[in-house]
N, C-alpha and C positions, 0 to 999 in steps of 0.2 A: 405487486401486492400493495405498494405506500401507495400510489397511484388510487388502487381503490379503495383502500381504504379512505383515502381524503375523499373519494367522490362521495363514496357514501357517509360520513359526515358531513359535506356540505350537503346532501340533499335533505339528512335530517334535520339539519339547522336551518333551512329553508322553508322546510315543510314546521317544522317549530314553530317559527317567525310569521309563517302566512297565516298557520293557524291563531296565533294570537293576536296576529295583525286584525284578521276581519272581526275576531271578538271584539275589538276595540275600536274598530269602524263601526262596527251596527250597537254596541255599546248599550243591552235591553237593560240592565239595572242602571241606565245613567250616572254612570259614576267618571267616564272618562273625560264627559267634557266634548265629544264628540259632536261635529255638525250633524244635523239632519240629512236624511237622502230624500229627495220628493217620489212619494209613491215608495219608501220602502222602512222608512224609521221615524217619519214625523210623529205620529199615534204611539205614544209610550206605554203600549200595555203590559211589559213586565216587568216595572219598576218596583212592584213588590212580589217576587216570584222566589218563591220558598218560604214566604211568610217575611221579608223583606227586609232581611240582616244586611245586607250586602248596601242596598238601598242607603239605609237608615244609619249604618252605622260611617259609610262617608259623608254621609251628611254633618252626622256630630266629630270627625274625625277635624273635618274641612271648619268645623267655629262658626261664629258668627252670629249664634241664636242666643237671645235672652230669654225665651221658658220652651222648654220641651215637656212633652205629655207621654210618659211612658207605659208600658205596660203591653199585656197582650192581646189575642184580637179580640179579645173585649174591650181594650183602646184603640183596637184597628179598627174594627164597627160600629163602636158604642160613641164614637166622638167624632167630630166632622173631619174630614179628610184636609179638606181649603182651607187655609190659615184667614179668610176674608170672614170665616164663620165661625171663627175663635177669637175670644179676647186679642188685644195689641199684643203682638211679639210671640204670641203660641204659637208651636208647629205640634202636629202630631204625629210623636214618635213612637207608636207601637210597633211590633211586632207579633206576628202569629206563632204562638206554637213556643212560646219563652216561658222562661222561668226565674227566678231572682238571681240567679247567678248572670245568667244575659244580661238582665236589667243594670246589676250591677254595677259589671264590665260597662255599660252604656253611659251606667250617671256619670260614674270615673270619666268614662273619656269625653264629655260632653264636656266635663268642668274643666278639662283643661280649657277651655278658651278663655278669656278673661271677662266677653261680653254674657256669659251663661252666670242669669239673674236668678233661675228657680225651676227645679226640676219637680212636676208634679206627677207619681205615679202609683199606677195601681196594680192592687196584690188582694192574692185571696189565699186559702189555702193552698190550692193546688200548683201555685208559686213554692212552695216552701216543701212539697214532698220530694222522697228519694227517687222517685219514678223516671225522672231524667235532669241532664246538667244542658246539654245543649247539641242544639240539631246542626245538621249537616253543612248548611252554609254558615253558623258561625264563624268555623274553621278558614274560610276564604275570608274573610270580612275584618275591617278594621276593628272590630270588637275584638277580636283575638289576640291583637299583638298593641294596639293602638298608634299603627304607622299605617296610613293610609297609602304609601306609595307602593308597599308591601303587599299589599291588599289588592292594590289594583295589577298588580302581577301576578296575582293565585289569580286571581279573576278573569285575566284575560287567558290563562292558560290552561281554564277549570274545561273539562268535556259539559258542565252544568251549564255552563253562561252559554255552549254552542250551540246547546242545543235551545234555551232560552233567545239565542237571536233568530233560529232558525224560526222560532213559532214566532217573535216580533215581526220577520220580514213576513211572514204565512197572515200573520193580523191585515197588516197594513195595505196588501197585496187584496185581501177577501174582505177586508172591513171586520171581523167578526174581534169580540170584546171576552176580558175575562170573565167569568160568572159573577154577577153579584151576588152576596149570599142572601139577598130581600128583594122582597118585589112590594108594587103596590094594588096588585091581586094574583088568588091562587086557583088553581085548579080546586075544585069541593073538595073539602078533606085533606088537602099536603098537606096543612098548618097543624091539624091534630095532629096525623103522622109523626111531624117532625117534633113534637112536644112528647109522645107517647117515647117513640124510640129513645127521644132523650133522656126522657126520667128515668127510663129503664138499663140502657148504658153508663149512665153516671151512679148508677145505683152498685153495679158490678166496680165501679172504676173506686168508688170510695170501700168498697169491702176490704179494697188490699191496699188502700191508702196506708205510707205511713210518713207522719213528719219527720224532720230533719233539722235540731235546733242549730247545727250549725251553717244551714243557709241563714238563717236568722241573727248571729252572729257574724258572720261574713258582710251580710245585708247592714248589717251596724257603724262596722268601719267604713261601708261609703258614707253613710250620716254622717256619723260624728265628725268625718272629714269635712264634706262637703258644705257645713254647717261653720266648724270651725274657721272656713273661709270666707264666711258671707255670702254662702249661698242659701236661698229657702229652699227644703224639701219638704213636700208637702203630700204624705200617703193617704191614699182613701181604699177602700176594702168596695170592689165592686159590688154591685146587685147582681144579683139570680133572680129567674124569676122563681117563685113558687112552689113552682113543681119539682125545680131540680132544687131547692131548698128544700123539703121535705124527702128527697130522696136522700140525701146529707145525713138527713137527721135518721131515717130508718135504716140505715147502712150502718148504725154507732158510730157515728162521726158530731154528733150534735158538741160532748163536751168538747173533743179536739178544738170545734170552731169557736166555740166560749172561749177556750184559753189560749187561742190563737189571739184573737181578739184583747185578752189581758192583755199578752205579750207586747203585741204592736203599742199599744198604746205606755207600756212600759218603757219602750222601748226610744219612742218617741219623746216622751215625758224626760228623757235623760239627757235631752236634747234642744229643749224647749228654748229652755233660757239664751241661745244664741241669737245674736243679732245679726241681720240680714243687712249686707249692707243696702241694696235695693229692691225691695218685695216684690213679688210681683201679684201678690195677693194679700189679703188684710193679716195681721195676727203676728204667732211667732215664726223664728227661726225655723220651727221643725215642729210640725201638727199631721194629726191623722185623722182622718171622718170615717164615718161608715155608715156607707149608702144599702148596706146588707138586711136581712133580718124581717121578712114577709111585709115591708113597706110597702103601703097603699100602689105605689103603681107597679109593683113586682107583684101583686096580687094580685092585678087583674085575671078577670077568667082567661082562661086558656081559650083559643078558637074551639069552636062546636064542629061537630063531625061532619058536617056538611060545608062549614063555613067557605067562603072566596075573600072577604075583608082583608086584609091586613091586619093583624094586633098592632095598637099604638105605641105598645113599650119595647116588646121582644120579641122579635124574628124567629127565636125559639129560646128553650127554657135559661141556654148559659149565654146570649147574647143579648144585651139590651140595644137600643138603637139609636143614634144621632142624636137627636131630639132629647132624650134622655142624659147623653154626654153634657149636652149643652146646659140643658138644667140645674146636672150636678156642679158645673163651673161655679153657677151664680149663686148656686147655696154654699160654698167654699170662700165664695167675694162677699156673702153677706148681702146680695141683691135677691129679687123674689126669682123664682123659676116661674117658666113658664107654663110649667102643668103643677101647678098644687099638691100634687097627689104624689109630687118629687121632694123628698125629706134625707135627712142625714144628722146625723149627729156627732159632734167635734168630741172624738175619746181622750179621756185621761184616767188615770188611775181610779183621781173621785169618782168619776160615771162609769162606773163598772158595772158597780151594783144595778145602778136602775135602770142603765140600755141592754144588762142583758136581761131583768126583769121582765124589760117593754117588748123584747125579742120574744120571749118568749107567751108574753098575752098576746101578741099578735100572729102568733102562730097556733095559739090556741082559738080565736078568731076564724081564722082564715077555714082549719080545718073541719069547722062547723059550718059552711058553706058549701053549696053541691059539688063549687069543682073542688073543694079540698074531699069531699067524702068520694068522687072521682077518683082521685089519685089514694086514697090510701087504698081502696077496693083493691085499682091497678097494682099496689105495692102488694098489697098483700100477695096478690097470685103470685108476683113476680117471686117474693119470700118462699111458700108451699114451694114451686119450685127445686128452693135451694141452689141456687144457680153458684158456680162458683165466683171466685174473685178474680177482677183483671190486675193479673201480677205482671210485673216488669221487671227485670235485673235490676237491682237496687245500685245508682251511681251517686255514688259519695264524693267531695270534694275533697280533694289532696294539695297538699303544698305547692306544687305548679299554680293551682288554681288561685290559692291566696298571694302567690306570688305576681304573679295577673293582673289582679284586679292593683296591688300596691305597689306593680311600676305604674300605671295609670293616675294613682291619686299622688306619685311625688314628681307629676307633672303640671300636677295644679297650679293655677296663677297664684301667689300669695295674695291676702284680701289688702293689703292696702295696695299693689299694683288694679283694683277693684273701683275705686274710690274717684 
């Protein structure tokens, strides 16, 4: 009976071992460090696979970055991928499918390093609602505990990364790539499509929207901290285009985003006065822009019903494009964009008043335009309808969580080991 029982324990700790072993040989979110196999791991296609926690968060776990770009996959697609196509010392660290608590957790552990100059990230509302705290791979990932050697042992022992290497060795073997979410033509009419459905899903999705001031509060104490040490933070409020801006606004969400908008820039403003030890952009310690609000290239028309083109700015209504990332860069550095029609304005308490003034003539603008009288038509049906709201189990943050993110930030390098 000991006899088999030991056998059968050694066979499970075998079969354990083999199984974490090959996760760690074929290594799809590169986190282990692992050679390549020729013809079966060279081509890294799931380095961001679940929206790229796993990825992302050894990277900032491992140090070594002076500016990271955070935010969600509106910084995963809105910003360029290649660091050759970002200012000196950027990397872009989005993630898909996050929210400010992610984020959080990510500035804390980023700042542990001592060479991390200035974390610049972006938020919108839908950062800061109850609707979710955090997806499935955070829970493997050095964002979770901010021990990366920890992390790379959920990881190697997750059934998620096996099956993640299965489809890298299935790439590598057939050539075949993740999906881009853009092209640079479409079939007649996807592009509406993909505009139509949008505005009308996000229209359900802000019905049952509701804030949560204490992700905002949460969100505060990595500033204050992260600031406190000489580090720049620097928030900006992405662009929508149009359409799903105006879905915003007929859902009653319009004042939420006004006073979402105060807040940030309050919030920001309490923060201001610190000094960086090394910027990595012009300005303060802790500034916020906002690239939001029916601006000239968020307004472009949407594709035409027939169209095959490309849109210039947005791939669809909640993603803007590369191009556009990069623009916003330069208007943050105080250099021109390269499309004109790329605008932002640095918030503070003074410019409350007249950028939500300007928000609001500019959306009165827009909707006197065909495609704005396009989408209110569309809205309206969608309203007569009465559709209901997309509700989600409301996840609040608890003391684990604040406890979390503040072993992370009393890892920080103090700012004169900075200097």
């Amino acid at each position: 009976m000991h006899r088999y029982a030991a056998t059968l324990l050694i066979a499970l700790f075998a079969s354990l071992a083999g199984f974490a072993g090959f996760n760690a040989l074929i290594d799809p979110f590169g986190i282990m460090g692992s050679p390549d196999l020729p013809g079966l791991t060279v081509r890294d296609t799931r380095l961001y696979e679940d929206g790229g926690r796993v990825h992302v968060g050894d990277q900032l776990a491992r140090g070594g970055e002076r500016a990271i770009i955070l935010g969600s996959s509106r910084t995963v697609d809105g910003f360029p991928r290649d660091p050759a196509d970002l200012p000196d010392g950027f990397i872009n660290a989005g993630m898909r499918g996050t929210n400010i608590f992610e984020l959080s957790q990510a500035a804390a552990l980023a700042a542990g390093s001592e060479t991390l100059q200035c974390v610049v990230i972006g938020l919108d509302l839908d950062e800061f609602g109850t609707h979710s705290k955090a997806k499935a791979t955070y829970w493997l990932s050095a964002l979770r505990d901010g021990n990366a050697d920890f992390a790379r042992a959920r990881v190697a022992l997750s059934p998620s990364t096996f099956g993640a290497s299965i489809q890298l060795i299935a790439d590598n073997l057939t050539g075949s790539q993740p999906r881009v979410p853009w092209a640079d033509t479409y079939p007649a009419g996807a592009q509406r499509t993909r505009y139509e459905s949008g505005a009308r899903g996000i229209y359900r999705f802000y019905l049952g929207y509701r804030f949560d001031p204490e992700r905002l509060a949460l969100f505060e104490t990595v500033l204050d901290r992260l600031t406190a040490e000489g580090v720049q933070v620097i928030g900006f409020i992405h662009p929508l285009h149009a359409w799903r801006e105006e879905a915003l606004f007929r859902a009653g969400r319009g004042d939420d985003y006004l006073a979402f908008r105060t807040a940030l820039a309050d919030t920001f403003a309490r923060h201001a006065d610190r000094e960086p030890v090394d910027a990595c952009l012009p300005g303060d310690g802790a500034q916020v822009w906002d690239f939001s609000g029916f601006r000239p290239f968020a307004a472009v028309a949407a594709p035409g019903a027939d169209a095959t083109e490309a849109h210039p700015t947005f791939y669809e209504p909640s993603h803007y494009l590369p191009n556009v990332g990069a623009d916003m860069l330069a208007v943050m550095a105080g250099d021109r964009p390269h499309d004109a029609r790329t605008t932002g304005d640095r918030l503070s308490p003074e410019t409350m008043g007249a950028t939500s003034a300007a928000i609001e003539a500019r959306r009165a603008a827009w909707l006197a335009t065909e495609d704005g009288r396009a989408v209110t038509a569309m809205l309206d049906a969608v309203a007569a309808g009465n559709p209901s709201a997309e509700l989600e189990t409301p996840q609040f943050l608890n003391g684990d969580d604040e406890i979390s993110v503040a072993d992370k930030l009393a890892r920080i390098a103090p700012r004169a080991a900075r200097r």
